[in-house]
Z-matrix of the N, CA and C atoms (Angstrom, degrees):
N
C 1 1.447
C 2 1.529 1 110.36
N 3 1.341 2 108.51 1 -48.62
C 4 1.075 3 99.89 2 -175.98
C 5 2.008 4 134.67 3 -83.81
N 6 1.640 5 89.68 4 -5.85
C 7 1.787 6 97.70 5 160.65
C 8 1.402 7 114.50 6 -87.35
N 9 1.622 8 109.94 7 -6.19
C 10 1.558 9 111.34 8 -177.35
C 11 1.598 10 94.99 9 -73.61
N 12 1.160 11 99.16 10 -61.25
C 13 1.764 12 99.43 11 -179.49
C 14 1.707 13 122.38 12 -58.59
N 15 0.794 14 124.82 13 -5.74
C 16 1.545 15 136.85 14 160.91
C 17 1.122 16 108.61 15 -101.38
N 18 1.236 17 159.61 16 -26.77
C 19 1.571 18 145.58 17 146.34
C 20 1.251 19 93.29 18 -54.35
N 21 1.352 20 144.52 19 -61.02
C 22 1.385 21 140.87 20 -152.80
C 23 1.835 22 87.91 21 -63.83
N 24 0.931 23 131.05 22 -92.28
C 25 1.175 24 155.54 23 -161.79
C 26 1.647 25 101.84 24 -30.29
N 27 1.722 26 111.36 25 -43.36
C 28 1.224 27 105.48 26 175.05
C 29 1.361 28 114.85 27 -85.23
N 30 1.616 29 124.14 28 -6.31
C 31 1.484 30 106.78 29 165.84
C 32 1.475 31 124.40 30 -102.70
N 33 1.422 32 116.17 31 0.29
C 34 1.405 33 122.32 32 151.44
C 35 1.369 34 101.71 33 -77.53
N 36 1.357 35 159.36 34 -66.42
C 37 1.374 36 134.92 35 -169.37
C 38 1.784 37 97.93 36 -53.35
N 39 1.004 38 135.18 37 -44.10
C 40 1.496 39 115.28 38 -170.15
C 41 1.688 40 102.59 39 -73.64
N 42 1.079 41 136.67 40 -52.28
C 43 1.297 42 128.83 41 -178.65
C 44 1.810 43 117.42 42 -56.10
N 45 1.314 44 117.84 43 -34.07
C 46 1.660 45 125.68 44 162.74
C 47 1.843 46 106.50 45 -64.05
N 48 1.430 47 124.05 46 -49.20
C 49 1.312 48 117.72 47 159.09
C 50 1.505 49 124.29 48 -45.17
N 51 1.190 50 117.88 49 -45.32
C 52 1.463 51 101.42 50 -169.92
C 53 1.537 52 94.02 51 -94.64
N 54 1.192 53 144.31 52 10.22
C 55 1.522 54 147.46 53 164.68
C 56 1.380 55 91.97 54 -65.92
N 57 1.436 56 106.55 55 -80.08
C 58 1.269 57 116.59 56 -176.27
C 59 1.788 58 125.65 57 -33.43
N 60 1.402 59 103.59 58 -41.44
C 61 1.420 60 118.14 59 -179.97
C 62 1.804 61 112.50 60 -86.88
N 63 1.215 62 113.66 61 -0.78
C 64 1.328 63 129.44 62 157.05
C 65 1.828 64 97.67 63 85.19
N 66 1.369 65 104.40 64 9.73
C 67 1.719 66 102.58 65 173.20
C 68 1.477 67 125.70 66 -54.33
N 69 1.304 68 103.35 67 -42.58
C 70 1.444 69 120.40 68 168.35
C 71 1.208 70 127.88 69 -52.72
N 72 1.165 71 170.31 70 127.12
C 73 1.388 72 161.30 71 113.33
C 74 1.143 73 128.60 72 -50.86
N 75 1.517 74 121.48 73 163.11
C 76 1.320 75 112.54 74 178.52
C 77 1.593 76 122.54 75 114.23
N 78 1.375 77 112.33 76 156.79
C 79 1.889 78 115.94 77 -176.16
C 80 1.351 79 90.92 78 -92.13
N 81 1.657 80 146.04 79 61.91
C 82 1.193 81 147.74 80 155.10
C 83 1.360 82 106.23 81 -130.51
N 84 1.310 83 98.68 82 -55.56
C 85 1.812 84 117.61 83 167.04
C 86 1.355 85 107.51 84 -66.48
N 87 1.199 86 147.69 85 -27.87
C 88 1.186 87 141.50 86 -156.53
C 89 1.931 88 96.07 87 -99.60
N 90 1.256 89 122.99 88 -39.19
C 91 1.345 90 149.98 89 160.74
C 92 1.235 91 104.84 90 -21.77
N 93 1.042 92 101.91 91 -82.78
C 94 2.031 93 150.70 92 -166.10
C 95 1.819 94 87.58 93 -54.73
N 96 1.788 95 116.75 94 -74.17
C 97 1.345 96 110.35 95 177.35
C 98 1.638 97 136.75 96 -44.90
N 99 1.368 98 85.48 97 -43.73
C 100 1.903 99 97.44 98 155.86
C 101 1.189 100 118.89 99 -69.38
N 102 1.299 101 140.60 100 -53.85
C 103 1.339 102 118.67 101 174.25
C 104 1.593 103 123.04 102 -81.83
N 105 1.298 104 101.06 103 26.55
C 106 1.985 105 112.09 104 159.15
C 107 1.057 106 100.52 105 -98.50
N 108 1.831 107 122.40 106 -46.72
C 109 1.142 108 134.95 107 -165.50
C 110 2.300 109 97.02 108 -50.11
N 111 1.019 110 69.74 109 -65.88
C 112 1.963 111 82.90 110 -171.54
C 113 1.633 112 107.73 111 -51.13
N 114 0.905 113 115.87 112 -36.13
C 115 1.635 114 133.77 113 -174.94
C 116 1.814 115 108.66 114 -58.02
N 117 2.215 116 83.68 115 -50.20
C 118 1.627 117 76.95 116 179.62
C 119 1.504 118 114.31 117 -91.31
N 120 1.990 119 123.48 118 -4.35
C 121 1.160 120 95.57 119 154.11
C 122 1.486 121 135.32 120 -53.98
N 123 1.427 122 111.53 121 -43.13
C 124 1.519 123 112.56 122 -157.44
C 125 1.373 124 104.08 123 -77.36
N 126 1.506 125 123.13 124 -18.54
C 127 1.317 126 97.99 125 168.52
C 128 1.621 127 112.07 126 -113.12
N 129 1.146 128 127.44 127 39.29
C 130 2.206 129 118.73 128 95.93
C 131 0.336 130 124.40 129 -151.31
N 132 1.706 131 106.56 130 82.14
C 133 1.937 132 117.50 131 82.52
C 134 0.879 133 114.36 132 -26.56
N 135 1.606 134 115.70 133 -83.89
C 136 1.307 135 149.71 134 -122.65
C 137 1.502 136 88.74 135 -78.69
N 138 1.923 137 126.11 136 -42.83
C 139 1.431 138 116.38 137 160.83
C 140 1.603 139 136.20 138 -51.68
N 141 1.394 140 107.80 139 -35.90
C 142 1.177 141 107.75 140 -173.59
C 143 1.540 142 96.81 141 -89.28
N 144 1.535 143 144.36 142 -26.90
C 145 1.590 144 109.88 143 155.47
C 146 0.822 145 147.30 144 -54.53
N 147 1.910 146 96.90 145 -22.42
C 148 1.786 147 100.02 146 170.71
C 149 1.261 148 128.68 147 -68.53
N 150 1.456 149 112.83 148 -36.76
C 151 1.345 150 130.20 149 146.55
C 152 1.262 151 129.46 150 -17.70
N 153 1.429 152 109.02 151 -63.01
C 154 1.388 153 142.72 152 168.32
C 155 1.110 154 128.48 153 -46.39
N 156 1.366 155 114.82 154 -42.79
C 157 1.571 156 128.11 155 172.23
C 158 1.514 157 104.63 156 -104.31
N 159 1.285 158 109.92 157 2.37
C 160 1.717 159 99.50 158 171.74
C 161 1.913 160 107.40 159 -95.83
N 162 1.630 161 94.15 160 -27.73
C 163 1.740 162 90.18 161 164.91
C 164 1.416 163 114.12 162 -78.04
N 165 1.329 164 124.70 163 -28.81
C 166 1.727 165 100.55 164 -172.36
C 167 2.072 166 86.93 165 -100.76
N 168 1.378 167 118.94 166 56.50
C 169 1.356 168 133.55 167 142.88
C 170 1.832 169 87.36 168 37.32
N 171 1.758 170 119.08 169 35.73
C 172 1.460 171 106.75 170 129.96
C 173 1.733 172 145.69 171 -38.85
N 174 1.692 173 84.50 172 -62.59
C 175 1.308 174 118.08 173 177.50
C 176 1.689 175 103.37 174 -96.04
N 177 1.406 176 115.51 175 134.44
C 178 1.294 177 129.07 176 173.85
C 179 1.584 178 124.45 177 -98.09
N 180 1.338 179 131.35 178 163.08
C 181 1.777 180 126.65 179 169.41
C 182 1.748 181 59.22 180 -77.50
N 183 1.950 182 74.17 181 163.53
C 184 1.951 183 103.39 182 178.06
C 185 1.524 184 107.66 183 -51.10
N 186 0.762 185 128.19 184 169.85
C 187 1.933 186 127.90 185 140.38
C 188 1.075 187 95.52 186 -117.93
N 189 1.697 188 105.37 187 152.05
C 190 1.287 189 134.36 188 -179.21
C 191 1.353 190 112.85 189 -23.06
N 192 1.494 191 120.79 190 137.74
C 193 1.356 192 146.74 191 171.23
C 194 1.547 193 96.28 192 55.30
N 195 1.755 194 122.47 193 23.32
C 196 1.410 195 105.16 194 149.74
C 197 1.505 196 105.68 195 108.39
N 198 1.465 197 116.73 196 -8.54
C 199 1.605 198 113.62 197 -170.60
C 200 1.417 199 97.21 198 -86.44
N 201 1.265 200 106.57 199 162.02
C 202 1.426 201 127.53 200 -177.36
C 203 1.961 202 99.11 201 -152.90
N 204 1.511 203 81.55 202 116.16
C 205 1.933 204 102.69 203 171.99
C 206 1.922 205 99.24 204 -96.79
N 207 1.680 206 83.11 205 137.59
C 208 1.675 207 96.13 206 168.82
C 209 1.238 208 89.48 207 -110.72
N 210 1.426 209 112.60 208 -173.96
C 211 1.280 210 136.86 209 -163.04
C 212 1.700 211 75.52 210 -123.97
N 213 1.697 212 125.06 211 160.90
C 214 1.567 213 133.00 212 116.26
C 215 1.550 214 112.06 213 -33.65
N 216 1.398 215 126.07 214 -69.72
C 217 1.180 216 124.56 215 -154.10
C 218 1.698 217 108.79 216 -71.02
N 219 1.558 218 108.63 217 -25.63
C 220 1.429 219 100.70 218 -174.71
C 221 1.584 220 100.28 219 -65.08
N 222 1.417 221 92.63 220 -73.22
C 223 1.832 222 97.43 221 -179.13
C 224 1.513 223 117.92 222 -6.08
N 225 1.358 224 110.71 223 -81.62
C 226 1.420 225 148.60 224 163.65
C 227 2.307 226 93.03 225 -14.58
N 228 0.902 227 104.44 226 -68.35
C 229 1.398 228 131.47 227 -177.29
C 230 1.538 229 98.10 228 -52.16
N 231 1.489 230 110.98 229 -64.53
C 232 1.613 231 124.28 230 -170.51
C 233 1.755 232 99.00 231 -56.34
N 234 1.701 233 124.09 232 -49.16
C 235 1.340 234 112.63 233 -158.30
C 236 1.758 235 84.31 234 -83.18
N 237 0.952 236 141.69 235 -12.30
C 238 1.740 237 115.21 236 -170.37
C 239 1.469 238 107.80 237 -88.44
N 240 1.341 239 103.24 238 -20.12
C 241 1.305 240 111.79 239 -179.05
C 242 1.642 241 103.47 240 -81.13
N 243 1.326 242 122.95 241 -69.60
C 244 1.261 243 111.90 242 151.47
C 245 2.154 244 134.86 243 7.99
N 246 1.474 245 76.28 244 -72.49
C 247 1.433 246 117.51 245 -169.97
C 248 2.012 247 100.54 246 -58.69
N 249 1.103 248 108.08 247 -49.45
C 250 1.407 249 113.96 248 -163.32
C 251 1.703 250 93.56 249 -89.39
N 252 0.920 251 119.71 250 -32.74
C 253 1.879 252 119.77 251 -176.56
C 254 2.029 253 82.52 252 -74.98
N 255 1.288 254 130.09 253 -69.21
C 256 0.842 255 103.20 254 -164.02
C 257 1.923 256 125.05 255 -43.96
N 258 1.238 257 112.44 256 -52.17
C 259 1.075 258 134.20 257 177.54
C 260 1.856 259 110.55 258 -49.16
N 261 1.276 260 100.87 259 -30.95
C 262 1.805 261 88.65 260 165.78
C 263 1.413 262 119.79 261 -107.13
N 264 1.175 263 97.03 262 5.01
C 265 1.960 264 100.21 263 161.64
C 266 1.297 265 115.43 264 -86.54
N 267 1.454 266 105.20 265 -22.04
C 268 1.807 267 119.17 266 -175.65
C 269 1.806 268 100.65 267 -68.70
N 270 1.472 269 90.13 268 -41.47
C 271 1.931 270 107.34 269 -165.88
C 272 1.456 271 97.68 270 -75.62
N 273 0.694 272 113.34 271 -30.35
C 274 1.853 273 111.48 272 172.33
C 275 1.527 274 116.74 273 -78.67
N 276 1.484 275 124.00 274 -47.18
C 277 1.129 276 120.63 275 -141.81
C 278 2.101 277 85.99 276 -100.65
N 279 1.273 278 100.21 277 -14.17
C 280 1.395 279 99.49 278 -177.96
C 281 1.426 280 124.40 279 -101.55
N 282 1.368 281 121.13 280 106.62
C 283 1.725 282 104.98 281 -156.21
C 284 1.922 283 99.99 282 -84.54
N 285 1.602 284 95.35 283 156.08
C 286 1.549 285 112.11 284 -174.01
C 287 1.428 286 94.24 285 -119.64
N 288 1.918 287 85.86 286 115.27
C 289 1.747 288 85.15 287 -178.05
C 290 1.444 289 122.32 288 -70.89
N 291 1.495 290 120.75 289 133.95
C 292 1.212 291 127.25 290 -178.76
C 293 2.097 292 111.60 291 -57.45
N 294 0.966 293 138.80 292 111.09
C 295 1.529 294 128.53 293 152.49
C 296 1.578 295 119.95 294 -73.88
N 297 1.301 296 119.59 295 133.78
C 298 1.469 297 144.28 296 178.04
C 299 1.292 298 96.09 297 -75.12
């Protein structure tokens, strides 16, 4: 079982490599490149909010032995902000049919 999953594992990393390296051809490979492509947008995003909330001092370096204090108001702050990014990815990604 477990060399099945390591042959497997080593011929999906070689087949995602040569995707990546454009060896491949094809509407499988071309598939596969777009949804890496999208994959590595969203995660940064997901970098530049952390970023984001580490400059307006959301997110803290640790304090000692690892605790981390929120505020009420940050939280509060974090889900609307949250809340409104979700809501215009919804407005984008969801089309509103036009009437004539």
């Amino acid at each position: 079982m477990r060399e099945t999953l390591r042959v497997w594992l080593v011929g999906a990393e070689t087949y995602v490599l040569e995707v990546l390296l454009e060896k491949r051809r094809g509407k499988i490979a071309t598939l596969v490149r777009g949804f890496l492509h999208a994959l590595s947008r969203i995660y940064k995003a997901i970098i530049k909010a952390r970023r984001f909330l580490y400059n307006l001092r959301f997110l803290q370096v640790k304090q000692p032995f690892g605790k981390r204090t929120y505020s009420f108001w940050k939280v509060l702050l974090f889900v609307l902000i949250i809340s409104a990014l979700a809501g215009i990815i919804l407005a984008i990604l969801i089309p509103t049919g036009s009437r004539n």
